[in-house]
C-alpha positions in Angstrom: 0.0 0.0 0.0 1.2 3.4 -1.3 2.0 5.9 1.7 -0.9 9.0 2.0 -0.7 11.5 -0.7 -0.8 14.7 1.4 -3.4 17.2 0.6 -2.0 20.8 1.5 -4.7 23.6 1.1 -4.1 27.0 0.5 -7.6 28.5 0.1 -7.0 31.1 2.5 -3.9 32.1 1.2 -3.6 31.7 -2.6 -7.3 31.7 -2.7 -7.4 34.8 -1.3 -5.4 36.3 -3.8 -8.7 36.3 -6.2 -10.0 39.3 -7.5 -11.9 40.8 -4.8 -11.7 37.8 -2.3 -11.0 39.1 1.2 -12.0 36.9 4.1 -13.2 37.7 7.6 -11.8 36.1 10.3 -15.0 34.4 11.2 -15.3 33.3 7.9 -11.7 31.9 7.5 -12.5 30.2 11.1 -15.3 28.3 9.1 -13.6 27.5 6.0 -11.0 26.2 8.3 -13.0 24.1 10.3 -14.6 22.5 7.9 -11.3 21.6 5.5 -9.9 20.7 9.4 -12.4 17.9 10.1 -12.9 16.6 6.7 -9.0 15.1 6.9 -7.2 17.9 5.2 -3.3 17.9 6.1 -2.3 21.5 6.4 -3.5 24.2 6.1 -1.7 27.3 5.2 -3.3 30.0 6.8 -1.9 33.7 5.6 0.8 36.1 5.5 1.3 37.3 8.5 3.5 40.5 7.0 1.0 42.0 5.5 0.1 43.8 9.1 -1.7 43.3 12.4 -4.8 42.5 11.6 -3.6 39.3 9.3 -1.3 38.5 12.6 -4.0 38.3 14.5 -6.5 37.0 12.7 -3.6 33.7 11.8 -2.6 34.0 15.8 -6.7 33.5 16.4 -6.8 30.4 14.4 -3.9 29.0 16.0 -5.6 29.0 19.5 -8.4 27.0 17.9 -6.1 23.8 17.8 -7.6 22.3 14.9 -6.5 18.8 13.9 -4.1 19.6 11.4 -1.1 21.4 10.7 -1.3 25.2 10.2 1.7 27.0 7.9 2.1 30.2 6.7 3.8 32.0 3.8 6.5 34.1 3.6 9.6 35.8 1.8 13.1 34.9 2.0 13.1 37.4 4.5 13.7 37.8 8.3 11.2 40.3 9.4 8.3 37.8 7.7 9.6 35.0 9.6 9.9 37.1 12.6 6.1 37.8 12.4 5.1 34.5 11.4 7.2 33.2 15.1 4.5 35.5 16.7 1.2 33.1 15.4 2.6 30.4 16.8 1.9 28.4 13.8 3.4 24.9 13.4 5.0 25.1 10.2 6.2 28.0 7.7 6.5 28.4 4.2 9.8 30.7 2.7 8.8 31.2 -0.7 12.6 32.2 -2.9 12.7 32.8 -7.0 14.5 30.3 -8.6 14.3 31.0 -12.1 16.6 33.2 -14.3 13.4 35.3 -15.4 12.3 36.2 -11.7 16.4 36.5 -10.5 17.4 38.9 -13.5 14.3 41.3 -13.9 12.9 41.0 -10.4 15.2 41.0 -8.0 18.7 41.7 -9.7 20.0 39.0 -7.7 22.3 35.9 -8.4 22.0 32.2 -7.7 24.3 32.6 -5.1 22.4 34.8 -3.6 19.5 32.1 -3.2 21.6 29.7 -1.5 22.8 32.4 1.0 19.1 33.6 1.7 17.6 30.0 2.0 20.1 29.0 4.5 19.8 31.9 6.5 16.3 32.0 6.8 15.4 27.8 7.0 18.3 28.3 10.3 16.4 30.9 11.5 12.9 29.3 11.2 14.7 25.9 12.1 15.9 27.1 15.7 12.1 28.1 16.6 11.5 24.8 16.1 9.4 24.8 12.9 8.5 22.8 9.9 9.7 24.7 6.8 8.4 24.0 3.6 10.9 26.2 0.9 8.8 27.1 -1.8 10.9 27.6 -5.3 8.7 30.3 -7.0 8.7 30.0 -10.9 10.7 26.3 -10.6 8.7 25.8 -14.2 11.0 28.2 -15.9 14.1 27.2 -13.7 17.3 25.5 -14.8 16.8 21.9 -13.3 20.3 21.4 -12.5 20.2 24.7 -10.5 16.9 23.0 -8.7 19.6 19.9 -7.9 21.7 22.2 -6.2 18.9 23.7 -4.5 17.4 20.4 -3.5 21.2 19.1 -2.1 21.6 21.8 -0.2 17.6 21.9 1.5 18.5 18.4 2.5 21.7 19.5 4.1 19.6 22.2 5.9 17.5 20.2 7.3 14.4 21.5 5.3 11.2 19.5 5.9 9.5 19.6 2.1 10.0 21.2 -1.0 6.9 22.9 -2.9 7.7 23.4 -6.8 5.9 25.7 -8.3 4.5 26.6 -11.7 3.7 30.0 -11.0 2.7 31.2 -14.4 0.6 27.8 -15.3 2.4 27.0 -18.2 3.6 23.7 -17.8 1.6 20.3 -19.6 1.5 17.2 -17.4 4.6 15.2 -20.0 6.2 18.7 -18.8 5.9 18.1 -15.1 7.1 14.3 -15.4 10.0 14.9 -17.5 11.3 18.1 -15.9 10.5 17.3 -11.7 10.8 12.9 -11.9 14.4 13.0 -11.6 14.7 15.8 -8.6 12.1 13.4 -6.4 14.5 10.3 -7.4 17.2 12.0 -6.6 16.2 14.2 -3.2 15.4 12.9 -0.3 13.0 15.6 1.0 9.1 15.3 0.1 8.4 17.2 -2.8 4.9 19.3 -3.2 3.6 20.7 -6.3 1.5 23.9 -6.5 0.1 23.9 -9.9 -1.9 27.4 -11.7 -4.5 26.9 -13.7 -4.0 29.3 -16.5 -4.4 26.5 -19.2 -6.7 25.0 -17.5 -4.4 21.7 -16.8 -3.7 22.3 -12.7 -5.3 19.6 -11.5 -4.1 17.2 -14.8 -0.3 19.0 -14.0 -0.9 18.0 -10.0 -2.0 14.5 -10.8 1.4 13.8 -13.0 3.1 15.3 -10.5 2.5 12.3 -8.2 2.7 9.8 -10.4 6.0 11.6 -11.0 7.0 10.9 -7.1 5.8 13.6 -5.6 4.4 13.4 -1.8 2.5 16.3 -1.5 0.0 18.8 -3.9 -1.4 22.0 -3.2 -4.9 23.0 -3.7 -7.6 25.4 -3.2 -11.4 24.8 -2.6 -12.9 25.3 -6.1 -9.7 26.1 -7.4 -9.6 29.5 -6.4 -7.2 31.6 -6.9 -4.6 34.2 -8.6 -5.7 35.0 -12.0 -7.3 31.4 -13.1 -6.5 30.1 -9.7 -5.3 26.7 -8.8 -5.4 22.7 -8.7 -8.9 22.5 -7.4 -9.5 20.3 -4.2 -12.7 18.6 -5.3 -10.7 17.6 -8.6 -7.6 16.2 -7.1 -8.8 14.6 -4.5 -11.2 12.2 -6.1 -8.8 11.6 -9.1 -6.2 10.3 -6.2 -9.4 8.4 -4.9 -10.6 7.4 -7.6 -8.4 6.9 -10.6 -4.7 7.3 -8.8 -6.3 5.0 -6.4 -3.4 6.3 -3.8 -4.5 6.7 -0.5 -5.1 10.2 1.1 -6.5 11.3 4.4 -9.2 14.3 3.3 -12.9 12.9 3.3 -14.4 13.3 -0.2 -17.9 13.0 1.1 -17.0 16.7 1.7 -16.6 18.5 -1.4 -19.7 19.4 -2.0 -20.6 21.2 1.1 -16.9 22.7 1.4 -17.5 24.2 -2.2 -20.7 25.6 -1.6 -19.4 27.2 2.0 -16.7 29.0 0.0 -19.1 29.7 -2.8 -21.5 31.5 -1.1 -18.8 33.1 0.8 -16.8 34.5 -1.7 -20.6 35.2 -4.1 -18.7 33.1 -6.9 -21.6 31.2 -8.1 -19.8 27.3 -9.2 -20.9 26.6 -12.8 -23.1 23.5 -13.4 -20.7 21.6 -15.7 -18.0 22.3 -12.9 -16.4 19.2 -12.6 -17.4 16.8 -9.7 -19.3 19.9 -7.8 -21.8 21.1 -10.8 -25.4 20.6 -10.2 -25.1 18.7 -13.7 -21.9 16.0 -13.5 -24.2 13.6 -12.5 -27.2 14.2 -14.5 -28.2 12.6 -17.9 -30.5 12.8 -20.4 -29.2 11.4 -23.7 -31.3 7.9 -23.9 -28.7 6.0 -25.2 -26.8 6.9 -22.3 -30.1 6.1 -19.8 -30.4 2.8 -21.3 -26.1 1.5 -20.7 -26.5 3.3 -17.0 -29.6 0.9 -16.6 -27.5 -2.2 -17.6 -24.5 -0.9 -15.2 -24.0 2.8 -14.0 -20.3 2.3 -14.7 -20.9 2.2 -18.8 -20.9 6.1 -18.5 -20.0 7.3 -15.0 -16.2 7.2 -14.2 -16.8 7.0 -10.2 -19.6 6.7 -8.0 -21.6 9.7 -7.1 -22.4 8.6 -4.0 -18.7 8.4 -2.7 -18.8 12.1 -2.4 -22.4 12.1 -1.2 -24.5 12.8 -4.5 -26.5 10.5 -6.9 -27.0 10.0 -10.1 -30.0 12.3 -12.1 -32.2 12.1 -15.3 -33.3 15.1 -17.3 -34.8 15.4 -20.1 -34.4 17.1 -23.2 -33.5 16.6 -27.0 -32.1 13.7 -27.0 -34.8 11.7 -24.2 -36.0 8.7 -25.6 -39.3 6.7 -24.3 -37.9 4.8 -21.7 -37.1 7.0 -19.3 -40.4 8.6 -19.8 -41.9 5.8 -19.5 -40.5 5.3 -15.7 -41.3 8.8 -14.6 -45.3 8.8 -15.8 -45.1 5.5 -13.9 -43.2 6.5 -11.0 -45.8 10.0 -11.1 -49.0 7.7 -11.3 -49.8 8.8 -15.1 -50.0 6.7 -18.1 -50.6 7.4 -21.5 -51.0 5.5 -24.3 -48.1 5.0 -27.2 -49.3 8.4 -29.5 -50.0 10.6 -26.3 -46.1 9.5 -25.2 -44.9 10.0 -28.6 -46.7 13.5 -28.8 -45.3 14.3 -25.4 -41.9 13.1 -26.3 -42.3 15.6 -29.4 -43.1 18.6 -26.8 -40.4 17.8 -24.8 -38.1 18.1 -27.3 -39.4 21.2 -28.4 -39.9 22.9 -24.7 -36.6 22.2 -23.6 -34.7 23.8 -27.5 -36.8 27.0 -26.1 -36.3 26.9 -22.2 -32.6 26.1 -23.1 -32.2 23.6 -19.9 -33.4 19.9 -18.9 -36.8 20.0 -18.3 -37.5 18.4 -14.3 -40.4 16.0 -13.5 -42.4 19.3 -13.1 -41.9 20.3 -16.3 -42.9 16.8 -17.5 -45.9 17.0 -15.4 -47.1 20.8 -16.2 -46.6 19.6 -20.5 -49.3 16.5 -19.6 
């Protein structure tokens, strides 16, 4: 049995970094709470430089001594890890450019210079007794043999996990295998990989990166996020469930209700084709599909909705066939002989091109 993939969520960081997302501190309390008891690993929880109030409102979640680990994220700098010392959080996250890009036209610094900041700051953080996670911003553009380096020295350091990032979202899953496989066979330290979504392959990118031997993936609740945010939760977690079939610790039967508690929170409405959280992922209503689901649901659904607490639906719409209506007039006490159904079948069709959605047993019944 493969160890626990670990799930480390940064909704209330890198989430928060969404156009016009800003959460309370009684609503971080509950997004926290929730993602705490469903099984989520860590948590990171803020940026505690950013000024008192954050401080605080990180120092207040501390003192609720949730059942997981809570990090926070910071520069390669002392004062942020100075502030981060005053949450009392468990673990810390020092977040250092690693790519040429970032090093030449950002900070006008060498990779020398990285070495020298990582190993002053991971000894700081490492004589308060914390777990550090070094974060290597932009590690999609970096040179991998400078990542080696990086990755040698971290173990030397004592340096508890590594998170790669692909900061810009540009990398494609044979990417992320080719480029990170050889750093996790070759380091010792868990790797983690915190994938953007900006072509729309996070969660694909977070997948291969397991597969490519890393431990640990970050995520957000709905993927939210920077620009086209992140690896969502719902999607990673049930591909590890469900098609990885690796082990992890977070409860699935959650998703739903987590995504709708950051949904209405936030007033970011989750589309109905979103994938395994839409009002629709579980609904059909082509008949050939109604009639292999009748012979065995697993013809046309990849995993069972009721391992994250939903159940399978029927609509209908163009492409119903008699069957299926059929079962609902018997189901709703109505029967109809063979023209009535076919000239109900015909309105169907023609109601739901107009209403432009699936038509509900209601709409069945108000059509009759």
């Amino acid at each position: 049995m493969p160890d626990n993939v670990w799930l480390c969520d940064t909704t209330l960081r890198d989430g928060e970094q969404a156009p016009g997302v800003a959460f309370s501190y009684a609503e971080k309390k509950m997004i926290a709470t929730r993602l705490a008891d469903a099984g989520i690993d860590e948590l990171e929880v803020g940026v505690p430089s950013v000024g008192p109030d954050e401080l605080d409102s990180i120092k207040r979640l501390v003192n609720l001594r949730l059942p997981t680990r809570l990090s926070t994220w910071n520069r390669a700098v002392q004062s942020d890890l100075e502030a981060s010392f005053r949450t009392g959080v468990r673990g810390v996250g020092i977040s250092i450019p690693v790519s040429e890009q970032h090093l030449r036209h950002k900070l006008k610094k060498s990779r020398s210079w990285v070495m020298e900041k990582m190993g002053e700051c991971v000894t700081l953080a490492k004589k308060e007794g914390k777990y550090v996670c070094l974060g290597l911003e932009d590690a999609s553009r970096a040179d991998v043999n400078f990542l080696m380096d990086i990755g040698k020295e971290a173990e030397r350091l004592g340096i508890d996990r590594i998170r790669v990032a692909d900061t810009l979202g540009i990398l494609d899953p044979l990417e992320v295998y080719s480029r990170f496989s050889q750093l996790t066979g070759q380091i010792s330290i868990p790797f983690e990989f915190h994938a953007h979504n900006d072509l729309g392959m996070a969660a694909a990118n977070a997948i291969t990166a397991i597969k490519a031997g890393f431990k640990a993936v970050s995520v957000t609740v709905g993927g939210l996020g920077e620009r086209a945010g992140n690896a969502p939760l719902e999607e990673v977690a049930v591909a590890l469930k469900h098609i990885l079939n690796r082990p992890i610790s977070f409860d699935i039967r959650q998703v739903n209700s987590i995504c709708s508690l950051v949904s209405s929170i936030t007033h970011r409405a989750i589309p109905r084709a979103k994938p395994i959280v839409g009002a629709d992922v579980f609904t059909h209503t082509s008949s050939v599909h109604l009639d292999g689901i009748r012979k065995d649901i697993g013809n046309y659904q990849s995993f069972p909705p009721e391992s994250i607490a939903r159940e399978h639906a029927v609509a209908f719409g163009k492409y119903s066939g008699t069957k299926e209506l059929q079962e609902l007039l018997k189901t709703e006490g109505v029967s109809l002989d063979q023209y009535k159904l076919r000239e109900l079948l015909i309105r169907i069709r023609l109601f739901s091109s107009r209403k432009r959605s699936p038509l509900g047993t209601a709409d069945i019944l108000r059509l009759i």
